[in-house]
FIKOLZA-1660 file (N, C-alpha, C; in steps of 0.1 Angstrom, whole numbers, plus 5000, padded with zeros to 4 digits):
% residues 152
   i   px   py   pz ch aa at
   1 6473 4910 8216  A  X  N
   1 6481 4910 8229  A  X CA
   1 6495 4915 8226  A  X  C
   2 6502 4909 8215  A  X  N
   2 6513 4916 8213  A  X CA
   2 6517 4931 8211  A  X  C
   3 6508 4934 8199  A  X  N
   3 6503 4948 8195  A  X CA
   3 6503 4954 8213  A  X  C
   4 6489 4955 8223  A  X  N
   4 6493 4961 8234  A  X CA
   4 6508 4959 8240  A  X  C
   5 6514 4950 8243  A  X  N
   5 6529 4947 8247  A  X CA
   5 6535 4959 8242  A  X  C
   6 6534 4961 8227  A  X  N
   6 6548 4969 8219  A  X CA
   6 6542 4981 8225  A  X  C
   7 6534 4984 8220  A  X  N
   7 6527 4999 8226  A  X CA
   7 6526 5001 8242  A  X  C
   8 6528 4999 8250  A  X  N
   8 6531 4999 8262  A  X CA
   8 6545 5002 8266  A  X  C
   9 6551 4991 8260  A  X  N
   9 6568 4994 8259  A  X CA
   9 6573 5004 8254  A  X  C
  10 6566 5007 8242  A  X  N
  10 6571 5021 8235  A  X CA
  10 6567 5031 8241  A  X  C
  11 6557 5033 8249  A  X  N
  11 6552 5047 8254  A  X CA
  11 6561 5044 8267  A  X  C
  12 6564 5034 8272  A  X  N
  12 6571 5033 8284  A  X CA
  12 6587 5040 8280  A  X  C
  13 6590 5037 8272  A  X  N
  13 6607 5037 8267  A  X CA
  13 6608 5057 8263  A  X  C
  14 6598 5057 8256  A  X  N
  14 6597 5076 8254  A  X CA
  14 6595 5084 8265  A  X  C
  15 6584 5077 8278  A  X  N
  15 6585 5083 8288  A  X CA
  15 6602 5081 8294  A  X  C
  16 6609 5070 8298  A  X  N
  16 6619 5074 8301  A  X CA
  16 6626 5076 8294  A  X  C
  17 6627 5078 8281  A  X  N
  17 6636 5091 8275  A  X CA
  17 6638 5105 8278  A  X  C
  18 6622 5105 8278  A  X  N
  18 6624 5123 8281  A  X CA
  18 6626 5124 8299  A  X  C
  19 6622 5113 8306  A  X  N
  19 6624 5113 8321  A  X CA
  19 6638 5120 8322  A  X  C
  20 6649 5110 8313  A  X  N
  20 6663 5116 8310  A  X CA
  20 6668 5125 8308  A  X  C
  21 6659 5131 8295  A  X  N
  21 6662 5144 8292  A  X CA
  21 6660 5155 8300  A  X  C
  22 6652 5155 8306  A  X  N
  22 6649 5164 8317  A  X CA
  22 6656 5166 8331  A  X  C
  23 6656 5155 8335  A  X  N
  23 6667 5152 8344  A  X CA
  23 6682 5160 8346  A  X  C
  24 6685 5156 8331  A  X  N
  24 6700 5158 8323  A  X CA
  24 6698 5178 8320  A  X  C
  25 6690 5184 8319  A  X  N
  25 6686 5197 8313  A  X CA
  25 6685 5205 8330  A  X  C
  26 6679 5198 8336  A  X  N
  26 6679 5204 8345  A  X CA
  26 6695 5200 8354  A  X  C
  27 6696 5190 8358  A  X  N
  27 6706 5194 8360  A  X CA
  27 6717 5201 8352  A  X  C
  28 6720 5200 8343  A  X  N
  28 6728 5216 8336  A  X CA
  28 6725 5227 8339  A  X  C
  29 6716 5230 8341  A  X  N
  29 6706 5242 8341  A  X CA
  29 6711 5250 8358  A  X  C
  30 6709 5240 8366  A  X  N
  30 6714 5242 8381  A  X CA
  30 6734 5245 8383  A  X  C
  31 6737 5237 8374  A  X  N
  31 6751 5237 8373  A  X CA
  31 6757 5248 8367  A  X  C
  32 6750 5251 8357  A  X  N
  32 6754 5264 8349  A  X CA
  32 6753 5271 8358  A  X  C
  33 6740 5277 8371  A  X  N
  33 6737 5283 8378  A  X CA
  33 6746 5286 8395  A  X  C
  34 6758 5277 8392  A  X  N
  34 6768 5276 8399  A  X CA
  34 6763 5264 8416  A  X  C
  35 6755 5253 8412  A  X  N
  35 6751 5247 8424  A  X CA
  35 6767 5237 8423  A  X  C
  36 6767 5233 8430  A  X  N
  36 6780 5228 8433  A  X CA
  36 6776 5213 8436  A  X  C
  37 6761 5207 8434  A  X  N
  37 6764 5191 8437  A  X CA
  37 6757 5190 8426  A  X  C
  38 6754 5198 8418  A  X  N
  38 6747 5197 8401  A  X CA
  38 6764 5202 8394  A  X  C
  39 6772 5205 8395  A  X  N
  39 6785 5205 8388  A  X CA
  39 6790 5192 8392  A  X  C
  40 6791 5189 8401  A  X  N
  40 6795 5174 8407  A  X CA
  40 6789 5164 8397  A  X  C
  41 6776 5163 8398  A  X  N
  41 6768 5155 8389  A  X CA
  41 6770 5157 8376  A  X  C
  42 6771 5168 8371  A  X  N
  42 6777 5167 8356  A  X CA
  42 6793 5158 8355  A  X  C
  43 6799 5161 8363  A  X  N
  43 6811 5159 8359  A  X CA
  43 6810 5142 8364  A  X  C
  44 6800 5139 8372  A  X  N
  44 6794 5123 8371  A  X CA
  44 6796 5114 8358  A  X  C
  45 6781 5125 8353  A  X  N
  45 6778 5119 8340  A  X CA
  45 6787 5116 8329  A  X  C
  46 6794 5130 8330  A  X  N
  46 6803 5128 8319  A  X CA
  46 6816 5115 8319  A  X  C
  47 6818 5117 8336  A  X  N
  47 6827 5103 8337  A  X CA
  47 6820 5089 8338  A  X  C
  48 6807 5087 8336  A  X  N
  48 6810 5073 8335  A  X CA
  48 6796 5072 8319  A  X  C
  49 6791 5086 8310  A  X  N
  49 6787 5083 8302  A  X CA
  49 6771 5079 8304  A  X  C
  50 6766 5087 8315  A  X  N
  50 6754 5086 8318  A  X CA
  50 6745 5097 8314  A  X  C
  51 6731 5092 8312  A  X  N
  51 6718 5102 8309  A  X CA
  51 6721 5110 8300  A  X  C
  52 6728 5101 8286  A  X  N
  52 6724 5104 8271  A  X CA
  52 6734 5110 8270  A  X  C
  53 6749 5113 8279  A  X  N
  53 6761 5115 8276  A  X CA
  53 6776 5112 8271  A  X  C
  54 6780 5110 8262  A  X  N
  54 6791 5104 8261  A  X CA
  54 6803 5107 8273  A  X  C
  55 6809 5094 8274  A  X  N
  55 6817 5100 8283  A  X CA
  55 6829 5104 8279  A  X  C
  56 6836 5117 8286  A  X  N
  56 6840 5126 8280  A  X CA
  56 6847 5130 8294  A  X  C
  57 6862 5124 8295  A  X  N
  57 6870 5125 8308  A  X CA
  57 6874 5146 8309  A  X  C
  58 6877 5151 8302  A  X  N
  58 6880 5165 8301  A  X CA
  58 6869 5171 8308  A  X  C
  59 6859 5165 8303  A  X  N
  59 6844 5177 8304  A  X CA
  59 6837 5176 8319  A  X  C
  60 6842 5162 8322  A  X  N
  60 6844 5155 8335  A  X CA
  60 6846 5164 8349  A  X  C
  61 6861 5166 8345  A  X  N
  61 6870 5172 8354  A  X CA
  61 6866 5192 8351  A  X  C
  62 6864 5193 8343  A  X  N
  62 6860 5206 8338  A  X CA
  62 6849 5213 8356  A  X  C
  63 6836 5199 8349  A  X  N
  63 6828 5206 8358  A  X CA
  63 6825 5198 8378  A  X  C
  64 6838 5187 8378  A  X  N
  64 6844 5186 8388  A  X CA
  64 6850 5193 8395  A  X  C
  65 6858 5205 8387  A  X  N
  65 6867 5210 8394  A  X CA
  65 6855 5226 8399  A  X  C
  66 6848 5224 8390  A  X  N
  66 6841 5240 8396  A  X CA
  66 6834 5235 8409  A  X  C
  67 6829 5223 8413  A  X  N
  67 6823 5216 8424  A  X CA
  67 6832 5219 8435  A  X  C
  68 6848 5209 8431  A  X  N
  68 6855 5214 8442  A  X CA
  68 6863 5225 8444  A  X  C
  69 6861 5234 8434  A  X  N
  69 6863 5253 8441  A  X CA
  69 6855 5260 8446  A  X  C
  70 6843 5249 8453  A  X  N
  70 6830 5257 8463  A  X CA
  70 6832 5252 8473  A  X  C
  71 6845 5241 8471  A  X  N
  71 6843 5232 8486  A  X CA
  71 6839 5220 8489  A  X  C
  72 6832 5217 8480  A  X  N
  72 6824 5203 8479  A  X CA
  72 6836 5192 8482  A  X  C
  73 6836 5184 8490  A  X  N
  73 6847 5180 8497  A  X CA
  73 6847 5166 8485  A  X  C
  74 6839 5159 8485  A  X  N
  74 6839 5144 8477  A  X CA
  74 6844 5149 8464  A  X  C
  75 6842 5162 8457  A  X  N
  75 6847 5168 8441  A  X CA
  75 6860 5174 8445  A  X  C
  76 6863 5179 8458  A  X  N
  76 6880 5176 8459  A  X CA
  76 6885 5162 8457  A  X  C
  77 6885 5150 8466  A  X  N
  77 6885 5142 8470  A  X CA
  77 6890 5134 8451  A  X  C
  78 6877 5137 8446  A  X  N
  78 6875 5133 8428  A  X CA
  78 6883 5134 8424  A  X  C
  79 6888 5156 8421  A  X  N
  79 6898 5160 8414  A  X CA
  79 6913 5152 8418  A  X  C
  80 6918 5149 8431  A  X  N
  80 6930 5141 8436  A  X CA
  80 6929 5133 8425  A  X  C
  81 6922 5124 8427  A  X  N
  81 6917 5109 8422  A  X CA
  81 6923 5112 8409  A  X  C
  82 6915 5121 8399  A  X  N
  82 6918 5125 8385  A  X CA
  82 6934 5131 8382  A  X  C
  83 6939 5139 8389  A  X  N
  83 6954 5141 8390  A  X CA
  83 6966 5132 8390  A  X  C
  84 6961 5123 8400  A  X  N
  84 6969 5112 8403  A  X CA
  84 6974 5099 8391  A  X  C
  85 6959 5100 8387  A  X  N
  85 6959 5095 8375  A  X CA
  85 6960 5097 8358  A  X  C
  86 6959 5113 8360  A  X  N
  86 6958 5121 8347  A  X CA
  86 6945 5119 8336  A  X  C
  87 6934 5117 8344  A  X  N
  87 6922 5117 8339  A  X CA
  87 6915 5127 8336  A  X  C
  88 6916 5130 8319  A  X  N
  88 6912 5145 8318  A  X CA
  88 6916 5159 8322  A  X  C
  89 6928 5150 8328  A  X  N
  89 6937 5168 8335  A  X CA
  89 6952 5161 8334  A  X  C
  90 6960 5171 8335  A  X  N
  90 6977 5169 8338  A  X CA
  90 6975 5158 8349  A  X  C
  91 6987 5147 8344  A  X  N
  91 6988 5143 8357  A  X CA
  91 6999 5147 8366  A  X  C
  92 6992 5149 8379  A  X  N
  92 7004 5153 8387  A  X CA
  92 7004 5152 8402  A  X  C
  93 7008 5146 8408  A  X  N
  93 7008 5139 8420  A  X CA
  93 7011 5152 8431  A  X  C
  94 7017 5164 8427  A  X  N
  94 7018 5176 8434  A  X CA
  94 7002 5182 8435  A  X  C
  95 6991 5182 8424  A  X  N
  95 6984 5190 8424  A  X CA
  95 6972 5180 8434  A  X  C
  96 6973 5165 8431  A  X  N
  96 6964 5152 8433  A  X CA
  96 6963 5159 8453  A  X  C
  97 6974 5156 8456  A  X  N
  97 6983 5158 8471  A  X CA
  97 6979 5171 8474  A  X  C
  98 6972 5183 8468  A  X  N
  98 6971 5195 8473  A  X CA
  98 6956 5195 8471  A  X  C
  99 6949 5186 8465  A  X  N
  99 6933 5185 8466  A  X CA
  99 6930 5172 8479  A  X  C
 100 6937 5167 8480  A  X  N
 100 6932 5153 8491  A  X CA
 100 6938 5165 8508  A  X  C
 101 6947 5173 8506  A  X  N
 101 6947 5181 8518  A  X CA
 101 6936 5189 8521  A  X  C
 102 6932 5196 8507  A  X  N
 102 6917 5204 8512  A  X CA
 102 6912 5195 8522  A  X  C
 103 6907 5184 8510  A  X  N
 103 6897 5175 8519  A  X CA
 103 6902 5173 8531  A  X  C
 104 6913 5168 8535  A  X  N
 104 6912 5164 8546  A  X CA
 104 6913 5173 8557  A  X  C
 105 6916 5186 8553  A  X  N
 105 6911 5199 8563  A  X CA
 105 6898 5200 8568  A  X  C
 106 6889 5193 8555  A  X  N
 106 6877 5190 8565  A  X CA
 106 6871 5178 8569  A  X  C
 107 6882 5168 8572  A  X  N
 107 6881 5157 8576  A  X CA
 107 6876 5148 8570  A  X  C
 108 6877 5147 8556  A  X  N
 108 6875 5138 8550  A  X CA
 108 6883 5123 8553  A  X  C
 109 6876 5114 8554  A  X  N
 109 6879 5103 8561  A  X CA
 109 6891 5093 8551  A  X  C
 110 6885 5093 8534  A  X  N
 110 6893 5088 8524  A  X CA
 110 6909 5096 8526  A  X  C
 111 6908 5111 8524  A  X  N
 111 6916 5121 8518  A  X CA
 111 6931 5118 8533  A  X  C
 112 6922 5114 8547  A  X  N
 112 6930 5112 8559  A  X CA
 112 6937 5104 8555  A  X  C
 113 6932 5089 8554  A  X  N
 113 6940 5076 8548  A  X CA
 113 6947 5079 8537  A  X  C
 114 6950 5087 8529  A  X  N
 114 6957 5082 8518  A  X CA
 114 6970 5093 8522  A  X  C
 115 6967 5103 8524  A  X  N
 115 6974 5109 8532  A  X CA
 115 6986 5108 8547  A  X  C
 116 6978 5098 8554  A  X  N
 116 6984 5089 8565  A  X CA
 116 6985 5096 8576  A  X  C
 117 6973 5098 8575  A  X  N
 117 6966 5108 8590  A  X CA
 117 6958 5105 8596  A  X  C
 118 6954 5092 8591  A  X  N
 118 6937 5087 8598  A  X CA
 118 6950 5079 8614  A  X  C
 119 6939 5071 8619  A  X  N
 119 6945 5066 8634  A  X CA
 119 6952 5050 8634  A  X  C
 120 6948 5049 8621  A  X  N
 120 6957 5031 8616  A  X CA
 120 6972 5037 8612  A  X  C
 121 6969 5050 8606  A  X  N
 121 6983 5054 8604  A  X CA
 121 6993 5049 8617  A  X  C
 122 6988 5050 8628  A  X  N
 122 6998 5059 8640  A  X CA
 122 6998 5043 8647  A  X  C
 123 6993 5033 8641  A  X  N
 123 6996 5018 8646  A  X CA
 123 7010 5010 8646  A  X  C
 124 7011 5002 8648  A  X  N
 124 7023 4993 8645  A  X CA
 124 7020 4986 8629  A  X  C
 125 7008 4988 8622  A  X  N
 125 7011 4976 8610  A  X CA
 125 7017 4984 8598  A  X  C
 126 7024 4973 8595  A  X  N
 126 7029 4983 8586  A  X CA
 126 7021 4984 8570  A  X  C
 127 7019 4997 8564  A  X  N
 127 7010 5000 8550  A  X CA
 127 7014 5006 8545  A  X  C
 128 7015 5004 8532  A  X  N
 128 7023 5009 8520  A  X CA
 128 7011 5018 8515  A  X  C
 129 7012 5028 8519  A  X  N
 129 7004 5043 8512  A  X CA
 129 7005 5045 8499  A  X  C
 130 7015 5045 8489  A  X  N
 130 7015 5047 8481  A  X CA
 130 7004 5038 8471  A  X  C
 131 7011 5022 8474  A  X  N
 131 6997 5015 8469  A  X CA
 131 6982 5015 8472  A  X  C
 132 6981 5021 8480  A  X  N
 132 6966 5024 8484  A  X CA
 132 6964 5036 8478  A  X  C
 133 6971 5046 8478  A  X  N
 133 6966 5058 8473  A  X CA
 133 6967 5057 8455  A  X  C
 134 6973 5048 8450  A  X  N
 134 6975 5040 8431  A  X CA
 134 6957 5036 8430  A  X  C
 135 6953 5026 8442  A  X  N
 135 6942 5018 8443  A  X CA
 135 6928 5028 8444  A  X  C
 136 6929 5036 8455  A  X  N
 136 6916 5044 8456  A  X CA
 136 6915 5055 8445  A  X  C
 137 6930 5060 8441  A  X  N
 137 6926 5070 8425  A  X CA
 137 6917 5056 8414  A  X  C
 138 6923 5045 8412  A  X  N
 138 6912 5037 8402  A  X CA
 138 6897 5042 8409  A  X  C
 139 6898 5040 8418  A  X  N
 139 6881 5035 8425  A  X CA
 139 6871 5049 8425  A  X  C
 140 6882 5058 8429  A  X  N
 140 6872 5068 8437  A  X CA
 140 6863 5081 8421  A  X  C
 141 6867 5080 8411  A  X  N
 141 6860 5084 8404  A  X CA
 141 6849 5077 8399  A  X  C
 142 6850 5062 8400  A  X  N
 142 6836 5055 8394  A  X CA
 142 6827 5058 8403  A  X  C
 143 6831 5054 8416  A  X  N
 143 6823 5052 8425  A  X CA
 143 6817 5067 8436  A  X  C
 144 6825 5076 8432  A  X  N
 144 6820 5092 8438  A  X CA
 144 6809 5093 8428  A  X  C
 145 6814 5093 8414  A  X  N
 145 6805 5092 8407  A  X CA
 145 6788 5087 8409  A  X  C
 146 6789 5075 8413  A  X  N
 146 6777 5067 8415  A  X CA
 146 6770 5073 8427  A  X  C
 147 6783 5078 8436  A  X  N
 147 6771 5086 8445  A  X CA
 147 6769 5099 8443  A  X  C
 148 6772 5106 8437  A  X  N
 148 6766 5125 8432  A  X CA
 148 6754 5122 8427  A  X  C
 149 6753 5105 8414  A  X  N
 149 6743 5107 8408  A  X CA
 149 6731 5100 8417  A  X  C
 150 6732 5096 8425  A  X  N
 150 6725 5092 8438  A  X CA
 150 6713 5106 8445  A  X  C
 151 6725 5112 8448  A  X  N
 151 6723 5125 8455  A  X CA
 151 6709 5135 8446  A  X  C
 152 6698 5138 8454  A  X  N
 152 6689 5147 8450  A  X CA
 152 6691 5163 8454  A  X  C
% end
C-alpha cells in the first residue's frame, strides 16, 4: 500500500513539474513573441518567484515594462507601483506619476484614485493621497501580479 502511495505521488509530482515547465516555456515563448499579457505574466513570475523562477525584481520590471509599452493598462498601473518604490528600476516618483496618468487616460479606476481624480476626490472628506498612493505601490505589484497569473 505504501509502495502504491510513493509511486502515485511521484508520478503525480513529475506530472506537475513538467505541467510547470510547460506552462513557464510557453509562456516565454508568447512573450518573446511580443503578447503583452504573456510579458505581464513574466514579469509576474519573476516578481513574486513563481513556476520554477527565482524572483528577480530587474527581470520583473524588464518584461513589465514591454507589457506596458503596448498599453496594457494593469502593466502601466505595475510599472507606477515599481517607480514609486524603486523596485527593480530607478526610483522616481516623476516617472511612477507619468505611468499611473497613462492609465488613467484610460480610466483606470486605481491610477484615478491615487492621482485624485476618482469622485471621492471632489467630496468634503478629507484624504491624504500621498499615504495611499505609499500603500497601494506596497500592494499593487503582489497583487497585479496574482492576477496576470490568473489571466489565460
Amino acid at each position: 500500500m505504501k509502495l502504491m502511495q510513493t509511486m502515485i505521488l511521484s508520478c503525480f509530482m513529475i506530472f506537475s513539474m513538467n505541467s510547470l515547465a510547460s506552462t513557464f516555456a510557453e509562456i516565454q515563448q508568447n512573450a518573446e513573441q511580443g503578447n503583452a499579457l504573456a510579458q505581464a505574466q513574466m514579469g509576474a513570475m519573476y516578481q513574486l518567484g513563481r513556476n520554477g523562477v527565482e524572483v528577480d525584481k530587474q527581470e520583473s520590471a524588464k518584461w513589465m515594462l514591454k507589457a506596458a509599452e503596448q498599453g496594457l493598462v494593469e502593466a502601466e498601473v505595475f510599472m507606477a507601483a515599481l517607480h514609486d518604490r524603486g523596485l527593480g528600476v530607478k526610483q522616481s516618483v516623476n516617472i511612477a506619476t507619468q505611468w499611473y496618468e497613462k492609465a488613467a487616460a484610460q480610466g483606470h479606476g486605481t491610477a484615478l484614485a491615487i492621482l485624485g481624480r476618482n469622485s471621492a476626490a471632489k467630496g468634503s472628506v478629507a484624504f491624504n493621497y500621498k499615504s495611499m498612493r505609499l500603500r497601494a505601490a506596497k500592494q499593487i505589484p503582489v497583487e497585479y501580479s496574482k492576477r496576470f497569473l490568473r489571466q489565460k
